[in-house]
Structures are given as C-alpha cells and as structure tokens.
PAGUGU-298550 format. One record per residue: residue in three letters; chain; x, y, z of N, C-alpha, C, O in turn. Coordinates in steps of 0.001 Angstrom, whole numbers, plus 500000, padded with zeros to 6 digits. Layout:
N
ATOM  ala  A  X  Y  Z  X  Y  Z  X  Y  Z  X  Y  Z
...
// end
This chain:
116
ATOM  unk  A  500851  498833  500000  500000  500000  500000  500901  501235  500000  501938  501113  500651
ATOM  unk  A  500729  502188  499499  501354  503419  499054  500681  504901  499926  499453  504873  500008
ATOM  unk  A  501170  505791  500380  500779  506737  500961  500683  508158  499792  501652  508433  499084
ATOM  unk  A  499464  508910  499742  499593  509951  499124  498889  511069  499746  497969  510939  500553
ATOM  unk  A  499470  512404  499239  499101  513429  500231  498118  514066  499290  498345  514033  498081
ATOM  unk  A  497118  514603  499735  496185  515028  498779  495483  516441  499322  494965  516800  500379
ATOM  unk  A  495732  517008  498109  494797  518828  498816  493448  518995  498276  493121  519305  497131
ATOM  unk  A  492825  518773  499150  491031  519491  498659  490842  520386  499441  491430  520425  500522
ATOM  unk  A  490283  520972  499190  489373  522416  499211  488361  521748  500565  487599  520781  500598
ATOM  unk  A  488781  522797  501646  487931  522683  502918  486804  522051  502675  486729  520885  503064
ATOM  unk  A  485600  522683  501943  484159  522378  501434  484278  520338  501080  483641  519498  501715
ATOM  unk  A  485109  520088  500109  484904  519088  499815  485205  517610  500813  484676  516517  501013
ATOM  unk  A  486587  518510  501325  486892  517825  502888  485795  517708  503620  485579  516534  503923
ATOM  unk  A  484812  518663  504130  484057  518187  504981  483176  518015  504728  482465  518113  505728
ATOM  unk  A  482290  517624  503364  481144  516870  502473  481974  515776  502741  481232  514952  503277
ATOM  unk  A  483361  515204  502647  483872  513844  502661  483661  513591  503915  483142  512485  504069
ATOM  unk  A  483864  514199  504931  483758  513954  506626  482105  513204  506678  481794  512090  507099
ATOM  unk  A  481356  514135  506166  479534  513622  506197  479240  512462  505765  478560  511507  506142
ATOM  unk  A  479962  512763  504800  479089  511052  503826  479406  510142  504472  478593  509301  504857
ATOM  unk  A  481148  510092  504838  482140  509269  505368  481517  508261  506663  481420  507035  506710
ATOM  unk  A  481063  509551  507901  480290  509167  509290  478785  508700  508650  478232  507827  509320
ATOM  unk  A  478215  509058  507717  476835  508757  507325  476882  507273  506713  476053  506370  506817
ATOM  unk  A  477942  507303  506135  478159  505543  505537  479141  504540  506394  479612  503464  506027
ATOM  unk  A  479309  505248  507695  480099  504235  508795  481320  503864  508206  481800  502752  508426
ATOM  unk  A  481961  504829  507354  483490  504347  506722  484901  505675  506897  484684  506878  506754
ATOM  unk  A  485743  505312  507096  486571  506457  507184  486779  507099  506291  486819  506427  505261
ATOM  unk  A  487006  508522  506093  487156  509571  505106  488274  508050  504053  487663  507293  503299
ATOM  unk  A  489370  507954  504190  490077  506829  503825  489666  506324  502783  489989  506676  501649
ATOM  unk  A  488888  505418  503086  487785  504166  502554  486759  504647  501588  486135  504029  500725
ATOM  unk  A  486735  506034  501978  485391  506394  501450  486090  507111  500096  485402  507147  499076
ATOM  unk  A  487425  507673  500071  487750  508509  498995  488467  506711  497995  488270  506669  496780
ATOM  unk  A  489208  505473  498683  489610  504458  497639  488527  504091  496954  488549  503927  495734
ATOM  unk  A  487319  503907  497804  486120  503507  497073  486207  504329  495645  486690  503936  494584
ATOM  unk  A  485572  505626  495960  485826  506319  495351  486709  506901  493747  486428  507321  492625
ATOM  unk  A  488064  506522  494714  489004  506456  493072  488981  504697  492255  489484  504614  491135
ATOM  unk  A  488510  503690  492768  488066  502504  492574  487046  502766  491327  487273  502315  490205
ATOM  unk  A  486003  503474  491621  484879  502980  491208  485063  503992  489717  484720  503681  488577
ATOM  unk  A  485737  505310  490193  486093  505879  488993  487176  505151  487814  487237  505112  486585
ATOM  unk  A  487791  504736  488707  488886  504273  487311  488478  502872  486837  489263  502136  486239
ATOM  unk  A  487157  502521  487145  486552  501250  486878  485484  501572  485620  485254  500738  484743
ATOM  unk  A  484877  502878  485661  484571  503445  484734  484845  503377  483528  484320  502882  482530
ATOM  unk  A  486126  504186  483857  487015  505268  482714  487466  503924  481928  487005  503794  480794
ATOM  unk  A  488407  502816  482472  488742  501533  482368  487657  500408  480911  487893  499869  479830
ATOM  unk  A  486988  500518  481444  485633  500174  481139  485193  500766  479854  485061  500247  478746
ATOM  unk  A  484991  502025  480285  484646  502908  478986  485554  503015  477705  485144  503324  476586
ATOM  unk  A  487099  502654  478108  488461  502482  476967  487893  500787  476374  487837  500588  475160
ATOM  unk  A  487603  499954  477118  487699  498491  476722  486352  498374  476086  486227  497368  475388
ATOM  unk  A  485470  499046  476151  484108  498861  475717  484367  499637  473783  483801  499420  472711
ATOM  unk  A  485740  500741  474315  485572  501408  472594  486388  500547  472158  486059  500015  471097
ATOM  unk  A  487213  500273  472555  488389  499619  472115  487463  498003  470901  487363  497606  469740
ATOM  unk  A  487113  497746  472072  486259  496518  471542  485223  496860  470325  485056  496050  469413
ATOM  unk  A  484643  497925  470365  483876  498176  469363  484623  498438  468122  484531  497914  467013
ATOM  unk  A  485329  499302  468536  486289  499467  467086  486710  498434  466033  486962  498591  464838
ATOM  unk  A  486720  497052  467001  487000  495845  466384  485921  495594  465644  485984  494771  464731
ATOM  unk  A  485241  495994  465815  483474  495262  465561  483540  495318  463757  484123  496118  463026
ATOM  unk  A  482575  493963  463380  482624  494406  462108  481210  494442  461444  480588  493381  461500
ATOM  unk  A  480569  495568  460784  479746  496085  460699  478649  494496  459639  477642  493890  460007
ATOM  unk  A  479433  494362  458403  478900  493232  458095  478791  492005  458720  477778  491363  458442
ATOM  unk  A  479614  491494  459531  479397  490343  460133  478125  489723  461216  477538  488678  461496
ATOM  unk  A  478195  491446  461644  476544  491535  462658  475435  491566  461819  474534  490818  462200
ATOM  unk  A  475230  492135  460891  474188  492186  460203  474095  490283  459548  472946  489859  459671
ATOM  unk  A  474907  489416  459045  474863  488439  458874  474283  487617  460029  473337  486830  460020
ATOM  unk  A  475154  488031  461104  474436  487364  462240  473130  487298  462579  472495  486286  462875
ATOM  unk  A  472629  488793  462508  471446  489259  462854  470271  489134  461675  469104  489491  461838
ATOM  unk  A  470716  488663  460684  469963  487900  459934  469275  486577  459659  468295  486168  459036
ATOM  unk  A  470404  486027  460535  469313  484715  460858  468566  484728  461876  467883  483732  462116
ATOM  unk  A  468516  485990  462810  467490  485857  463567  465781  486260  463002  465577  487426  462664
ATOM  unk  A  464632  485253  462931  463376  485264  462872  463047  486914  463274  463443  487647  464179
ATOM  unk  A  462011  487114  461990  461485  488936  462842  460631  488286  463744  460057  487375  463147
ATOM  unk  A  460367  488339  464666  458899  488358  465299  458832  489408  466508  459772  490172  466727
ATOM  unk  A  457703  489401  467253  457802  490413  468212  458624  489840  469757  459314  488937  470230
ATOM  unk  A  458153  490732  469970  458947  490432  471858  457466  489581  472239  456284  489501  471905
ATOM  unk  A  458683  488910  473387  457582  487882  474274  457109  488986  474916  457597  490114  474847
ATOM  unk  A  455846  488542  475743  455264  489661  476462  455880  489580  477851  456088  488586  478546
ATOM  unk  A  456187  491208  478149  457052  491743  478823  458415  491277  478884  458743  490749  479947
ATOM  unk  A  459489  491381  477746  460547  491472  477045  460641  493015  476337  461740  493560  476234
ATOM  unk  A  459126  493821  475753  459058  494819  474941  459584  495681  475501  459685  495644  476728
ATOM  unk  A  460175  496923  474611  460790  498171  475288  459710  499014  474897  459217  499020  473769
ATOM  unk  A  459274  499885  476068  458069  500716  475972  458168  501677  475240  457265  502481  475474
ATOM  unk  A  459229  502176  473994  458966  503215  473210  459004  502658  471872  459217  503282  470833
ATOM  unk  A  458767  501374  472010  458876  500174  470640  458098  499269  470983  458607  498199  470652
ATOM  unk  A  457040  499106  471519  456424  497923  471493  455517  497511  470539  454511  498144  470219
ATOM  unk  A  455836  496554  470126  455195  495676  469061  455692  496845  467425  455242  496449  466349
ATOM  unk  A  456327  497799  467421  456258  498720  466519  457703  498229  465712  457825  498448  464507
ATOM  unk  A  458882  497476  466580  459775  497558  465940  460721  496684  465618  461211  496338  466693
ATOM  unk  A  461485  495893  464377  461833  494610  464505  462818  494649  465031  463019  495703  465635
ATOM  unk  A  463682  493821  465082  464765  493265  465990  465558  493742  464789  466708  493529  465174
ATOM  unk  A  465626  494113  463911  466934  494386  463079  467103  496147  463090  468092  496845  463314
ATOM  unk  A  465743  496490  462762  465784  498021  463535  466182  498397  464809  466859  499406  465005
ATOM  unk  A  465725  497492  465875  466109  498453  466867  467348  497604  467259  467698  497849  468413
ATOM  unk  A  467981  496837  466737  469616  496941  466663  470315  497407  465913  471520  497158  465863
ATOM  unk  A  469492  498470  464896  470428  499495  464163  470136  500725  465085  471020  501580  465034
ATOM  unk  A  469258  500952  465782  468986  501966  466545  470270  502058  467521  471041  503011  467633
ATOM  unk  A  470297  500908  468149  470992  501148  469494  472498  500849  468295  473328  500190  468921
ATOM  unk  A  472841  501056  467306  474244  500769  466882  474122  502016  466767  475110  502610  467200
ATOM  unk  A  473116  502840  466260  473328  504218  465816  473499  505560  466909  473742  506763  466811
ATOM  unk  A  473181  504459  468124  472910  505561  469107  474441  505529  470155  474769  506386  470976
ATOM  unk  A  475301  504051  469739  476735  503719  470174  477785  504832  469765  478882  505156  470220
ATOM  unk  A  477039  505260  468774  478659  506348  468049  479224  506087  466911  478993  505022  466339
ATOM  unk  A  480043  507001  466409  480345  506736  464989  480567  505172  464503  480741  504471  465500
ATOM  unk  A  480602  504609  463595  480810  503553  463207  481808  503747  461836  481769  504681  461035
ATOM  unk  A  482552  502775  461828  483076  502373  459908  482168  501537  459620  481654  500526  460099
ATOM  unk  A  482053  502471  458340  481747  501870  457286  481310  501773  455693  480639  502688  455215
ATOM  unk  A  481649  500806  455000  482495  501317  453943  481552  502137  452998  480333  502200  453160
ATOM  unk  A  482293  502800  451925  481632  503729  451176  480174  502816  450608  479034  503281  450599
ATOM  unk  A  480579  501389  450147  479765  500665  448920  478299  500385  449853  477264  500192  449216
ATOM  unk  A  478262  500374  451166  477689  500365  452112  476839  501501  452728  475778  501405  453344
ATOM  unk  A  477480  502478  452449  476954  503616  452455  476023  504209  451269  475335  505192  451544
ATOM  unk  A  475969  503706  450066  475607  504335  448411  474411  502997  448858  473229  503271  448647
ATOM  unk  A  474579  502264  449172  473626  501055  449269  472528  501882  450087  471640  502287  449337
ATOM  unk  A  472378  502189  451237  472127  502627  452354  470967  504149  451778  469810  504388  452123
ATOM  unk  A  471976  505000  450715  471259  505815  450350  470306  505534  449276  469136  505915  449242
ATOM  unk  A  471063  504670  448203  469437  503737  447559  468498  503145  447850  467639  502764  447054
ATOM  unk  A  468501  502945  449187  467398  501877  449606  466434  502806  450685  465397  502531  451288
ATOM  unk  A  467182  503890  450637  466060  504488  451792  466884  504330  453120  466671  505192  453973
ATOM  unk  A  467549  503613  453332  467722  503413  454853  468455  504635  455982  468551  504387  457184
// end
C-alpha cells in the first residue's frame, strides 16, 4: 500500500467527513472507494471502445439475419417500441445511438438507395 498526500478544498473535505460518518466508513475508505469505482469506469469505457472498434459492421448484420422477425415475448418489449419495431431496427437503433461507426463507402451508396 502506498501513501499519498492530497489537497482538497475545505468544502469538499468536509462533504467527505459527512458522507464518510453517514456511511460508517473512514474519510480513507470512502475517497479508495471512490478512486476505485472511477477508474473502473474510465477503464471500462476504453475496453468497451476499444472493443467496438473491432466490431465488424457486416458480420453483425449476417448474424442478425438469421434471427426470425417476430415480436417480443410479452414483457421482454421496450416501451417506446412495442410491438412497433423489429429486431433488426432496433439493433440498428441502438448501433446508431453507440457512436460513429466504419463503414464502407459501397455500404453507404447502398444505404442511400434503399432508403435506409
């Protein structure tokens, strides 16, 4: 274990004192938690892009093609799609709502001929 000296600002020091006695843990405990849960995040949030980046745009759609359209079992539905939306839409939804994606031009000219 490693010792570090750390300067906060009175105010935040003693919001840490409150929570600290309010959650029965020492200022200590309460700030590792703390840098724990943040760099578990941040961590997280690199391995989650990282991983996507890998992703390959045709291969999911292949995948996701052999899945049957049908609807959601009842109460499986998401309440701003129910019964309204197939399973290939609203996994382009939530791809579209992940962040930029590659992908390739011939894919793209496709995309604008078809409406999509």
């Amino acid at each position: 274990m490693s010792t570090l000296s750390l300067r906060l600002p009175e105010s935040i020091h003693q919001k840490l004192g409150e929570v600290a006695e309010k959650e029965g843990v020492s200022i200590n405990q309460l700030i590792n938690s703390a840098v724990a849960e943040k760099l578990s995040a941040l961590l997280t949030e690199k391995y989650l892009s990282e991983r996507a980046s890998r992703g390959d745009r045709r291969a999911f759609d292949s995948v996701l093609a052999k899945i049957p359209n049908a609807l959601a079992a009842t109460g499986d539905e998401l309440q701003a799609t129910i019964g309204k939306v197939s399973k290939r839409a609203l996994a382009n939804q939530v791809l579209q709502q992940s962040g930029p994606q590659k992908r390739s031009r011939k894919r793209v000219a496709s995309k604008r001929r078809h409406g999509s």
